[in-house]
Phi, psi and omega in degrees: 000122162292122203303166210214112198293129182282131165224105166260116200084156199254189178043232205272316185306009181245355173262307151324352170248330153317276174330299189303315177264354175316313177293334193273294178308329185289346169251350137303342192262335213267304172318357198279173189257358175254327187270331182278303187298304190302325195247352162290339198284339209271315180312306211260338164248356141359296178296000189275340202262152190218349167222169185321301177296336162306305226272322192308309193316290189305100174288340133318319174270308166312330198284305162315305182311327213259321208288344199269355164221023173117332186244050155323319159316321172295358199314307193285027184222080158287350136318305184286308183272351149330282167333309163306327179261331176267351160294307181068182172246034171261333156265165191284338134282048177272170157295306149012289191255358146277338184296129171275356180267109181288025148287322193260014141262327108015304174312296205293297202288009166297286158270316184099031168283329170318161195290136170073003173253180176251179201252131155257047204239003156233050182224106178323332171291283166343301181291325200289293166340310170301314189290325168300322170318282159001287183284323169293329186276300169295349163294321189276352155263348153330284166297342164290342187274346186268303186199101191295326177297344150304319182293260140051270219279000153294305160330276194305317160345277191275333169315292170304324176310301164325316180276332181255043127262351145347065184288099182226185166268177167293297180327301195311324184291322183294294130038275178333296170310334190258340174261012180211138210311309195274346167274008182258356153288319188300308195241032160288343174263305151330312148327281126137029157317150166250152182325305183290028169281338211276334197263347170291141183337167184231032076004291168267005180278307168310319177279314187258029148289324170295347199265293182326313188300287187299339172270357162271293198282351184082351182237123173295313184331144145261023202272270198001303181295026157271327156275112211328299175328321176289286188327297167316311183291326173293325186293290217283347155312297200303332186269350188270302206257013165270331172276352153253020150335287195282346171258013193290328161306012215193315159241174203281183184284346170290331173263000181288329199275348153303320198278305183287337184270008136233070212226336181241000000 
């Protein structure tokens, strides 16, 4: 049975209690017996696969592979990812890299099935890496079942870390963000965007994240979140204002404006 991460309490105290116990659940989830069994089977067959058309097959094996970057939801639609993995990303029309969403170039670029890469599904390193994804993306949907703006803000934690060490452009870091569902949920709400903001150019959807961005945080930049500080101050917005959203039916503005100020 797979273990099932305790959140006691929602917004920011519940997250303050996630930070304190994280390392101790994460290693209880990593020991569960659905998570070991999934990733022994991964160990021993990972190296038979070599091609693209291998890995779709295996449904066990995808199953993992997908779950390591978020997109367990595709496990039935194996054509789109076959496709995705036989493009790779070295041209600039692979799929991969029209998709605007950066899991499935990640995904891809992951194995090396694409023209001119090599296949890594026998290089330890590599496979090892999957695996570490693996065990953190199923703890945080693990914890999403419990309570998904946890998940979000986990998810984000080490994501932003990542992206904004990225040597990359800014923009190209904005890109990123925007192009992937939960941190473009994190800061559309932190933010205090509305969902049909998604549908405006996306030009101009980069100027007013950029606008937005510098009149909260005073800096536009996603280079800023290398630091733990930034972070923490964009989480706990995001965790602030998904919590009174989510009580805005039910309690008055007075307690909705408590709830954020003590969030600051």
């Amino acid at each position: 049975m797979t273990y099932q991460p305790v959140i006691a309490g929602t917004g920011i105290a519940g997250w303050k209690f996630l930070q304190r116990t994280y390392d101790a659940q994460f290693s209880a989830f990593k020991k569960s017996s659905a998570v070991v069994r999934d990733l022994d089977y991964f160990k021993e067959e990972i190296g038979n696969i070599t091609t693209a058309a291998d890995l779709v097959g295996n449904r066990r094996l995808l199953s993992v592979a997908l779950s390591a970057f978020g997109l367990e939801n595709d496990l039935n639609n194996r054509y789109f990812i076959q496709k995705v993995l036989e493009d790779g990303t070295k041209a600039e029309d692979s799929l991969a890299n029209r998709l605007m969403d950066g899991r499935y170039n990640k995904l891809s670029a992951a194995f090396g099935f694409g023209p001119g890469e090599s296949v890594r599904t026998s290089d330890p390193e590599a496979m090892a890496e999957i695996i570490s994804l693996y065990r953190m993306e199923r703890f945080e949907s693990a914890v999403g079942n419990v309570d998904d703006v946890m998940r979000i803000a986990l998810f984000a934690e080490r994501e932003l870390a990542d992206i904004s060490a990225a040597p990359i452009s800014e923009n190209a870091k904005w890109f990123t963000v925007m192009g992937s569902p939960p941190l473009r949920k994190m800061f559309e709400t932190a933010l205090g965007l509305p969902a049909a903001f998604g549908k405006l150019d996306i030009d101009r959807q980069l100027d007013t994240f950029k606008d937005k961005m510098a009149r909260f945080m005073g800096d536009s930049s996603i280079s800023q979140f290398a630091e733990p500080e930034a972070r923490e101050r964009l989480t706990t917005r995001f965790l602030a204002l998904s919590q009174v959203k989510s009580a805005s039916m039910a309690a008055s503005p007075a307690a909705n404006s408590l709830i954020l100020l003590r969030g600051y």
